[in-house]
N, C-alpha and C positions, 0 to 999 in steps of 0.2 A: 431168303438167303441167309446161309449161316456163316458168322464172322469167324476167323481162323484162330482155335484159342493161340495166345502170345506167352507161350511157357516160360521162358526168360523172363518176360516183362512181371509176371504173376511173382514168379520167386523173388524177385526184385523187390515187389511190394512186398511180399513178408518179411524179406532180410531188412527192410528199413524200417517198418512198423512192427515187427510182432512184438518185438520185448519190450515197448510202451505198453501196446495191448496186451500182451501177458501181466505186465504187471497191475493194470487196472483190472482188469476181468478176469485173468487166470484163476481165481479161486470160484467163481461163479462158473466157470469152463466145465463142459463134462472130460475125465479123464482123456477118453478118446479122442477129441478137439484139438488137447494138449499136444496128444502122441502126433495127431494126424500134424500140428503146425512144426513140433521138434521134427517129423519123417519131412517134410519139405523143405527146410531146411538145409538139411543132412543131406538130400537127393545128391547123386553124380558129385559130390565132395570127397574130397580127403578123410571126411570122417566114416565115411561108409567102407575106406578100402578102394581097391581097384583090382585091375589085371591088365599085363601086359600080350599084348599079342603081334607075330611077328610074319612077316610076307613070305610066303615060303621061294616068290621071285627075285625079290631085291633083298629081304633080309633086315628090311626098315622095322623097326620097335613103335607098336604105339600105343600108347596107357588110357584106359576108358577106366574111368569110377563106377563104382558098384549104384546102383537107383536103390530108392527106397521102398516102389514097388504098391503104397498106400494106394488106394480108389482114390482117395481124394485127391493126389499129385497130378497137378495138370502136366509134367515134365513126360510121366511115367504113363497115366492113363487119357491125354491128349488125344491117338488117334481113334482108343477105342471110342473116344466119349461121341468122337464125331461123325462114325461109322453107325453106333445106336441110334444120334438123332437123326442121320441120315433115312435111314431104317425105317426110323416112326413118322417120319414126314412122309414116306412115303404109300402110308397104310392110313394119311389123311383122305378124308372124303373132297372134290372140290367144290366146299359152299362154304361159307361164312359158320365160325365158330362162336359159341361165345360161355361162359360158365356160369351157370346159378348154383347157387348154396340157400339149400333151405333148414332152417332148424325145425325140431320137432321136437315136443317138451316131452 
């Protein structure tokens, strides 16, 4: 059984930790890391912009923020992530898994 990601909850953790972690590890970060933590962030905020859009029944206004769109945003790529493992559980065999790694010099 797969747990329902908690996208809220996730953005939460980065809005209160990242800027310690960035400041201990951000130089050891690879760029992309950086972007991907400043895109989750920024997700459905004020800093992305928005748009207004209006009911064409009642005439009510309502303001959605722009996403950031990144793979890595659980906000943004949520239900695809869980349509995929969907997917791949499904193209499991039913018997017991298990993984070996071998090296070879």
């Amino acid at each position: 059984m797969t747990r329902p990601i908690r996208r809220d909850r996730d953005r939460g953790v980065f809005r209160r930790f990242a800027g310690d972690y960035l400041s201990a590890h951000g130089a050891s970060m690879p760029p992309s890391h950086r972007r991907a933590v400043a895109h989750i962030l920024a997700c459905r905020t004020e800093a992305l912009g928005g748009r207004v859009g209006r009911c064409d029944n009642c005439g009510a206004e309502i303001f959605s923020y722009h996403s950031c769109k990144n793979r890595s945003c659980p906000k943004c790529h949520g239900p695809q992530i869980q349509r995929w493992l969907a997917a791949r559980k499904a193209e499991m065999l039913p018997c017991r898994y298990f993984h070996v790694t071998v090296t070879v010099p």
